[in-house]
N, C-alpha and C positions, 0 to 999 in steps of 0.2 A: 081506455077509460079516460071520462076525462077529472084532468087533474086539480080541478076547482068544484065537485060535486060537496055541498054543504049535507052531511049526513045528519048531526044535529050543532044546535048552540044553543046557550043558555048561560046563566050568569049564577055565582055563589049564594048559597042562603046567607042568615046573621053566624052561620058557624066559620065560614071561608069554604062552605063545602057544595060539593056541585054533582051529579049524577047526568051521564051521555048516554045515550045507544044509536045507532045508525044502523042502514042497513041500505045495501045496493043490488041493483040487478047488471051484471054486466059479465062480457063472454068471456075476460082475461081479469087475471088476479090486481085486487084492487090494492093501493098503499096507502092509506088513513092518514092523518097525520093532524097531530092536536094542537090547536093555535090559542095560545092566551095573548088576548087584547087587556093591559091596562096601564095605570098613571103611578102607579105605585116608584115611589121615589123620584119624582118625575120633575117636580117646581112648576111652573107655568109654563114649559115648551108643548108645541102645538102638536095633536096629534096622538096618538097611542105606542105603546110601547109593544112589539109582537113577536111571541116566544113559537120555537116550532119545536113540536115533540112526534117525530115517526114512532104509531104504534107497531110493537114488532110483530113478522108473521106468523108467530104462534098463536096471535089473539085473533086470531083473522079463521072463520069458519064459513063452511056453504049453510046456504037458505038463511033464512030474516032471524035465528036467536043466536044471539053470541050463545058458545060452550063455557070462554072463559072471561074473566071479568079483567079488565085493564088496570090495576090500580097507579097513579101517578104519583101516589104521596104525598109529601108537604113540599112544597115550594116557597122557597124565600124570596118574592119578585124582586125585593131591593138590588137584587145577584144580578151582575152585568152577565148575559147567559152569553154565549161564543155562536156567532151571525145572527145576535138579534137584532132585528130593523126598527123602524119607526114606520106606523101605516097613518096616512092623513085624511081619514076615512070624511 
């Protein structure tokens, strides 16, 4: 698989809230993985701040509809998260 396939993106409504689904064709088990790009607590440094979150593989089912739904929860981006990067997109 490759490990750059963009399943979906999008961005929060006026609530902070965001709804995903993806869906891949491919011969070996795929591993998702949820990336928040943003500036939250950020000052004027250049670039985006970028969070990686592996969905686990219990969310992960065959053919195009997920069974079960991912929820991520609330997120306080202010949070220095542990190996988050900087993308200079």
């Amino acid at each position: 698989p490759d490990p750059d396939d963009v399943l979906d993106e999008g961005y929060t409504d006026a609530n902070g809230e965001f709804h995903l689904q993806g869906s891949e064709r491919e011969l070996t088990n795929i591993d998702p993985v949820f990336k928040v790009y943003h500036d939250c607590d950020d000052g004027i440094k250049p670039g985006q701040r970028k969070v990686k979150f592996r969905i686990p593989d219990s969310y992960i089912s065959p053919g195009g509809v997920a069974r079960r739904v991912f929820n991520i929860g609330v997120l306080n981006l202010e949070t220095i998260f542990p190996k988050e990067e900087r993308d200079l997109l």
